[in-house]
Residue, then its C-alpha position, 0 to 999 in steps of 0.5 A: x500500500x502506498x505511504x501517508x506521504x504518498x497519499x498526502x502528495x496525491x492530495x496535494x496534486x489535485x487539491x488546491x484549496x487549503x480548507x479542503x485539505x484540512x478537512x481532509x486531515x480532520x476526518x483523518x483524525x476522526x478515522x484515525x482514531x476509530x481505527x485505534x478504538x477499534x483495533x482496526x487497521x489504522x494506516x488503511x482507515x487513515x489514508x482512506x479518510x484522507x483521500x475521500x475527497x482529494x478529487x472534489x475540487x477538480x470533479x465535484x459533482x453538483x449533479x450526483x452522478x453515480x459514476x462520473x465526477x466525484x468520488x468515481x474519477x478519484x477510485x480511478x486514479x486510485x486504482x491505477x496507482x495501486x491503492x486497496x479496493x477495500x480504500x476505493x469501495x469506502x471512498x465511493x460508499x461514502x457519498x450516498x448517490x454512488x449506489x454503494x451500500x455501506x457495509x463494512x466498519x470502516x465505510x460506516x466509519x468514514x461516511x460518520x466522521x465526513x459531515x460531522x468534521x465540517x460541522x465541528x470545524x464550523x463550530x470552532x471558526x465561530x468561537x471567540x478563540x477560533x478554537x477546537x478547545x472550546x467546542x463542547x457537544x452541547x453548543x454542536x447540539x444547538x448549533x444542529x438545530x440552527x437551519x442558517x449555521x454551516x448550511x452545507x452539512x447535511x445534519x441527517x447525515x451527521x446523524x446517520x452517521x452515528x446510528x451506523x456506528x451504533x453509537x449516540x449521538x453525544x458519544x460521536x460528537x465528543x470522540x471526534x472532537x477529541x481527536x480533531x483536538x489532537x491535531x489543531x494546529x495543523x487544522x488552523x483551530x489552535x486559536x488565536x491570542x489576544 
């Protein structure tokens, strides 16, 4: 399999844009550590999330196409470069429109960790601070509910996600904060001084 540098340039080649490649770290952090929890394979969980969306932002796929755009072309250029199928089929099952049915821990894993990292990033950009440190899952609870907060995550899958998990709701939140907090400075979520 190929290396987390190697997964990492490849996200780098066709992802620009530094938010998309933050979050791409961030549900990296969520899989990661899952992985962990779970006694799973941690380096093929971890470069899966990492690589979920590195195609979006040259095939983002406004229509849905279930096998052109994203996350099809993506599988492609992953299979031609030597990574798992077992990676290729949770990228793809991760986006509901492919028609791939989400089976194993791991896709359940990454489609859970997906919305839920963005909302998390959003939750923190709006504090005072700017920081991870100071999203508790009470405010993220409240701030689901609000139509108008980060309008571009889809809460039904948020919530979808940790019923996949077998998991509450409350549980998933806290967990996934705790692992973006483990790596927010590189998330830009440190916070700022004063």
């Amino acid at each position: 399999m190929p290396t987390r540098d190697d997964a990492w340039n490849l996200l780098c080649e066709y992802t620009q844009n530094e938010n998309l490649r933050k979050h791409a770290l961030a549900v990296e952090a969520c899989v990661r550590a899952y992985a962990r929890k779970n006694g799973a394979d941690e380096e093929l969980w971890g470069l899966t999330a990492l690589l979920h969306d590195f195609d979006y932002e040259r095939w983002p796929n406004d229509a849905h196409s279930p096998t052109e755009e994203h996350p099809s072309e993506g599988s492609k250029i992953l299979r031609e470069r030597g990574y798992p199928e077992e990676m290729i089929r949770a990228i793809l099952s991760h986006a509901d429109y492919t028609g791939v049915a989400r089976q194993t821990p791991l896709e359940h894993t990454l489609f859970a960790c997906d919305e839920l990292a963005g909302f998390l990033t959003a939750c923190a950009l709006v504090k005072p601070g700017k920081s991870m440190a100071e999203v508790e899952p009470d405010s993220v609870r409240r701030k689901m509910k609000d139509k108008a907060f980060a309008r571009g995550v889809n809460r039904d899958d948020v919530r979808k996600g940790a019923e996949e998990l077998g998991i509450p709701l409350e549980d998933h939140i806290r967990f996934c904060i705790d692992a973006m907090r483990s790596i927010a400075p590189q998330l830009g979520l440190a916070g700022i001084s004063a």
